[in-house]
Structure formats: C-alpha cells, structure tokens
N, CA, C and O atoms as a GROMACS GRO file, in nm:
protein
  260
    1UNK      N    1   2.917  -2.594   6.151
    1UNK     CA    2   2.806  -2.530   6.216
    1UNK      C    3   2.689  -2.629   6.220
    1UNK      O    4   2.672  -2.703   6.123
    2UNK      N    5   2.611  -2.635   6.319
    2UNK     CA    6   2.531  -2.738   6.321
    2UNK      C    7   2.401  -2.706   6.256
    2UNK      O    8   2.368  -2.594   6.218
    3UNK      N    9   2.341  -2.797   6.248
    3UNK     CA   10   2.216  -2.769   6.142
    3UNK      C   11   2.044  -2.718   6.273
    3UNK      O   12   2.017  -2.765   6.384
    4UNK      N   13   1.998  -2.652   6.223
    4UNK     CA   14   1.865  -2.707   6.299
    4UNK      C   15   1.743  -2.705   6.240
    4UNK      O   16   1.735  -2.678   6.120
    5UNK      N   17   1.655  -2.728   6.301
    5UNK     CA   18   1.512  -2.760   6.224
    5UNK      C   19   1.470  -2.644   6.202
    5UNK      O   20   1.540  -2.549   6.237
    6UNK      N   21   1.342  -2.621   6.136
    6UNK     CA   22   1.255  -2.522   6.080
    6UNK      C   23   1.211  -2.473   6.196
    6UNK      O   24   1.227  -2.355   6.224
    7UNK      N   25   1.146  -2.568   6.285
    7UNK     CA   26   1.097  -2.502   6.407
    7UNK      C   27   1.175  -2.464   6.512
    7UNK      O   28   1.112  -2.422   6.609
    8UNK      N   29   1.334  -2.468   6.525
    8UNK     CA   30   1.410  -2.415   6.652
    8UNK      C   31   1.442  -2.288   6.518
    8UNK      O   32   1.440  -2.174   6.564
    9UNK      N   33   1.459  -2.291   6.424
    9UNK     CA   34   1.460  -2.162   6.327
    9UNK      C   35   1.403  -2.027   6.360
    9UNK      O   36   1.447  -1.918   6.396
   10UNK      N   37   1.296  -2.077   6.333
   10UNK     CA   38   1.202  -1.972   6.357
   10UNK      C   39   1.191  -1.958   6.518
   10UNK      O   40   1.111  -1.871   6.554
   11UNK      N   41   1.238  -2.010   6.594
   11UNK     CA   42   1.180  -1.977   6.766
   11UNK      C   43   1.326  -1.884   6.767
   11UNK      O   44   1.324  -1.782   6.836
   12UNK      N   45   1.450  -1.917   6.694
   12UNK     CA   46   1.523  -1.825   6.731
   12UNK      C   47   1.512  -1.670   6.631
   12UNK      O   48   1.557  -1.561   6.665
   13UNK      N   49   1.472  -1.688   6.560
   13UNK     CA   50   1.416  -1.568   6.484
   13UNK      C   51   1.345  -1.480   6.601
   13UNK      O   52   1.396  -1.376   6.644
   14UNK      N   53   1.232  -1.527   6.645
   14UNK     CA   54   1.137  -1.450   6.723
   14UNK      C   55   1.218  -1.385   6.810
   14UNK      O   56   1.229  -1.262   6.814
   15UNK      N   57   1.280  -1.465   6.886
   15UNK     CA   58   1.384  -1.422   7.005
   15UNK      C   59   1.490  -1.321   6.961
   15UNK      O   60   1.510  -1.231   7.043
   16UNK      N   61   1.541  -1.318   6.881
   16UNK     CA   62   1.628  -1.216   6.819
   16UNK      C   63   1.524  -1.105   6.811
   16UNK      O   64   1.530  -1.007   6.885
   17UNK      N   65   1.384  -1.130   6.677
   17UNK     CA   66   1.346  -0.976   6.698
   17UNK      C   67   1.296  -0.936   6.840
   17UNK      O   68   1.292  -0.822   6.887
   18UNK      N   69   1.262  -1.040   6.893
   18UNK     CA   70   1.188  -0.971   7.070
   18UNK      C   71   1.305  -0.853   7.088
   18UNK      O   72   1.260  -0.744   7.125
   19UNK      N   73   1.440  -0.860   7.067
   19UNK     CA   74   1.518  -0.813   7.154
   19UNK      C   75   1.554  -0.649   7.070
   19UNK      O   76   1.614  -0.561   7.131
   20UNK      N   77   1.512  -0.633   6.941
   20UNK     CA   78   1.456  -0.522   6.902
   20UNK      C   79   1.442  -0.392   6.945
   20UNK      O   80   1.321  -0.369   6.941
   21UNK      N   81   1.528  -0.252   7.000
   21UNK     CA   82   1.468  -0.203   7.032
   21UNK      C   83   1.428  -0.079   6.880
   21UNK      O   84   1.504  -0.014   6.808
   22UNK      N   85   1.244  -0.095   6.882
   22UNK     CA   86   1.246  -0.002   6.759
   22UNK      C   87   1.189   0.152   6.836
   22UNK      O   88   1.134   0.190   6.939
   23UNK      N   89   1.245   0.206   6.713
   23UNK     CA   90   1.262   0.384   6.748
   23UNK      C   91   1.118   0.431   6.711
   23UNK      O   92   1.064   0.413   6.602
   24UNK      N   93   1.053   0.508   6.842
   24UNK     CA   94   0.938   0.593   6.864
   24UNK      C   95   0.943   0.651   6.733
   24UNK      O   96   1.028   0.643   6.645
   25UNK      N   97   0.796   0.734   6.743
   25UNK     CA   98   0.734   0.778   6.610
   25UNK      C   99   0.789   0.941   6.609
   25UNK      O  100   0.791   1.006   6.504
   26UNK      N  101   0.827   0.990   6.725
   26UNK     CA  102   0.922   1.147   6.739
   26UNK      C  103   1.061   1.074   6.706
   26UNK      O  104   1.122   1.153   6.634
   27UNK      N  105   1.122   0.983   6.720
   27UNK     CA  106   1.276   0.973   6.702
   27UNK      C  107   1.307   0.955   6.564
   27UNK      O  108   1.424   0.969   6.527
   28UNK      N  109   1.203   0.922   6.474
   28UNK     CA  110   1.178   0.879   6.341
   28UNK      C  111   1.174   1.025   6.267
   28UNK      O  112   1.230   1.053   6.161
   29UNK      N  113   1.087   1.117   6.354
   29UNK     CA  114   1.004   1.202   6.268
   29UNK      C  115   1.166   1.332   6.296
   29UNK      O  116   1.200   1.429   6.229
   30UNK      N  117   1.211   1.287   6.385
   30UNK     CA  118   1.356   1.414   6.443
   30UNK      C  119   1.496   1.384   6.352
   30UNK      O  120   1.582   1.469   6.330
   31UNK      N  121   1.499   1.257   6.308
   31UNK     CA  122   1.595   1.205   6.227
   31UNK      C  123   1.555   1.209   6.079
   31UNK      O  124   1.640   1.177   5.995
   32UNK      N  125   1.462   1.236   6.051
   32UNK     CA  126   1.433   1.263   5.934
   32UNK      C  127   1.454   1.367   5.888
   32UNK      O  128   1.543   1.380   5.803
   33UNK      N  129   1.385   1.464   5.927
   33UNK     CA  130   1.420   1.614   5.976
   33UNK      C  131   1.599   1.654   5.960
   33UNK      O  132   1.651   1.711   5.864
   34UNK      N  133   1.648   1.618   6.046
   34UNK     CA  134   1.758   1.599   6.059
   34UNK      C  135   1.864   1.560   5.919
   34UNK      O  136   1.967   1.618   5.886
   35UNK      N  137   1.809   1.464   5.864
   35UNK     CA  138   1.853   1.434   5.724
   35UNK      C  139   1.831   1.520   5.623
   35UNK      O  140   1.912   1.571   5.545
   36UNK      N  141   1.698   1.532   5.632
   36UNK     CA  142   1.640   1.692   5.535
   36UNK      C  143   1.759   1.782   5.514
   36UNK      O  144   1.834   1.793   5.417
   37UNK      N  145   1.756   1.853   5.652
   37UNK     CA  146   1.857   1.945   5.663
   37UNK      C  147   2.004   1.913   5.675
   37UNK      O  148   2.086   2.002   5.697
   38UNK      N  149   2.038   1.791   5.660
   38UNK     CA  150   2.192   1.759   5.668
   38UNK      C  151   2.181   1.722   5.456
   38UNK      O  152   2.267   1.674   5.383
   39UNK      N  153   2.098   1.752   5.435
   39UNK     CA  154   2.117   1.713   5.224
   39UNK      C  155   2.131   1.817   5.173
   39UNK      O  156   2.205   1.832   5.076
   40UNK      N  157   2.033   1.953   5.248
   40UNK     CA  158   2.020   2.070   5.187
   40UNK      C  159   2.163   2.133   5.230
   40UNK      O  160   2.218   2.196   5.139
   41UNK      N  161   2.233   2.128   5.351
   41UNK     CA  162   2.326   2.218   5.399
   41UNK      C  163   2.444   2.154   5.278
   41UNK      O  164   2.529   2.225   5.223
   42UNK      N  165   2.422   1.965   5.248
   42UNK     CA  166   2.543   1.934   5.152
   42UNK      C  167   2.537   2.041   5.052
   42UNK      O  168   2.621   2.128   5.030
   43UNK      N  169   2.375   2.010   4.971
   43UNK     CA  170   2.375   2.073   4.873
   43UNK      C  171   2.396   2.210   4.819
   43UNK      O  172   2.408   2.244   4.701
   44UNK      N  173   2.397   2.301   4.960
   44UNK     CA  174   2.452   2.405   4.927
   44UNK      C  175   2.586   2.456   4.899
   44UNK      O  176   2.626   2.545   4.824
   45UNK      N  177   2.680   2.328   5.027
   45UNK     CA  178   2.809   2.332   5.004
   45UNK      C  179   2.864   2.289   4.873
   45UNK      O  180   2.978   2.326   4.848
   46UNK      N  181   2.816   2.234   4.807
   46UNK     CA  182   2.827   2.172   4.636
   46UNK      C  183   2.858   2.288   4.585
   46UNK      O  184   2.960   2.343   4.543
   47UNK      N  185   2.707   2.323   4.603
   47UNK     CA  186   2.671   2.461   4.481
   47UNK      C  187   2.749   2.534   4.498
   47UNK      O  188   2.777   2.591   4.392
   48UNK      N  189   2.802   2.565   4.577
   48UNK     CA  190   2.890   2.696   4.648
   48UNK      C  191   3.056   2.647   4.596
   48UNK      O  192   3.132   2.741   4.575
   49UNK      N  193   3.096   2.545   4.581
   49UNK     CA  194   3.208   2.471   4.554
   49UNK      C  195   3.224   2.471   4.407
   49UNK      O  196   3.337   2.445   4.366
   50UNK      N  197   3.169   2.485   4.354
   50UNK     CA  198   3.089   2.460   4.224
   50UNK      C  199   3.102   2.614   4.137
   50UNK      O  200   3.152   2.643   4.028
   51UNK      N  201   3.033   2.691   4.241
   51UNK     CA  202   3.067   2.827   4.173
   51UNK      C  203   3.209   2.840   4.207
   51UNK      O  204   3.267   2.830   4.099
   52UNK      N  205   3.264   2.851   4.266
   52UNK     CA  206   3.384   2.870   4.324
   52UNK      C  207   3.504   2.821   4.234
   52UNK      O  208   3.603   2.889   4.206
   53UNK      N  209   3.479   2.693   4.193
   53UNK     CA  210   3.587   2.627   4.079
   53UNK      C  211   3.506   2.713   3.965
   53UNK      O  212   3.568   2.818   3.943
   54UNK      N  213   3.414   2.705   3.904
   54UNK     CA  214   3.390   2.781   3.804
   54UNK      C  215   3.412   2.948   3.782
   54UNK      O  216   3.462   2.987   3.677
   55UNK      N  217   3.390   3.001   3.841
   55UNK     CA  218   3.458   3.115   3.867
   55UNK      C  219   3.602   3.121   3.833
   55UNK      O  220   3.662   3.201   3.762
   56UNK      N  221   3.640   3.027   3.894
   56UNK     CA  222   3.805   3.043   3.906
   56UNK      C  223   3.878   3.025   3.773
   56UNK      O  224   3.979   3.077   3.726
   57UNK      N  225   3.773   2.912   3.719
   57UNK     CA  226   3.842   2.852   3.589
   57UNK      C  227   3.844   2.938   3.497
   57UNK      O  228   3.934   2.954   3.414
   58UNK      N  229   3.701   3.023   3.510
   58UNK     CA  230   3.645   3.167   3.373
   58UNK      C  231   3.761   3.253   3.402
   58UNK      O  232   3.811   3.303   3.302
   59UNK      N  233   3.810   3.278   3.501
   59UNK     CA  234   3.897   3.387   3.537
   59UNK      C  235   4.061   3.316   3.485
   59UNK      O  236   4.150   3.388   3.439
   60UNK      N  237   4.071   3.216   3.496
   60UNK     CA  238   4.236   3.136   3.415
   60UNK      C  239   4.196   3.152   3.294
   60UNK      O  240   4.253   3.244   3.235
   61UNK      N  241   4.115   3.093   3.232
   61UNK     CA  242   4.102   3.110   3.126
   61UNK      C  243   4.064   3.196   3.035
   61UNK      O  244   4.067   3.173   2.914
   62UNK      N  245   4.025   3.304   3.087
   62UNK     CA  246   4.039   3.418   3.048
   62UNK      C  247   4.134   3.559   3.037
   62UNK      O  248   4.125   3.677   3.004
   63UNK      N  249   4.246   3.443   3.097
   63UNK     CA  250   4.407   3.533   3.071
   63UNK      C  251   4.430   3.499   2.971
   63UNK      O  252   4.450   3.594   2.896
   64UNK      N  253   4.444   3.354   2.901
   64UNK     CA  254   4.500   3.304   2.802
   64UNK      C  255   4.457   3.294   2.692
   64UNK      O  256   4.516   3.235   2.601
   65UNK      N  257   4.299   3.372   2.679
   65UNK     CA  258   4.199   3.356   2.545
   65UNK      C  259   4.118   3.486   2.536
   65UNK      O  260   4.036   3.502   2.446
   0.00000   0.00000   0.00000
C-alpha cells in the first residue's frame, strides 16, 4: 500500500467526511424514541418470560417437595 503525506492525509479525510450524509435533528429525535420503546417492549418480554419459567418451576417443584 503506498504511503502518503500528512497533507494528502488529511485532504482525503475531509473528502470522505464531505460525503457524510448526517441525520436531521427529527430523525435523531424518532430513532431514539423508537429505541425507548423497542427496550421497554424487550423488557417486558423478559419479565413476562421470567414469570413464566418461574411459575413453572414453583409448580414442578412443588410435586416433589
């Protein structure tokens, strides 16, 4: 790979970020949002999974004890 200087470095740096496209301050604020509610819906499916094996286990183990 060939080498280059500090200064064709950085000119290709710039050029790469020029080409950047960054996400509006609604596409930021809708995906966030979005995440919010895609952690809480996990976290309910947990909890709910959670009771569900536990439940199940109190109920086995409570044939045999």
């Amino acid at each position: 790979m060939a080498r280059t200087n500090p200064l064709q470095f950085i000119q290709q740096v710039r050029a790469e970020v020029s080409k950047v496209v960054w996400p509006t301050r609604r596409e930021v604020f809708l995906t966030t949002i979005m995440v919010f509610i895609m952690a809480t819906l996990t976290a309910i499916f947990f909890a709910l999974v959670d009771l569900l094996i536990r439940t199940g286990l109190q109920g086995v183990l409570g044939l045999f004890g």
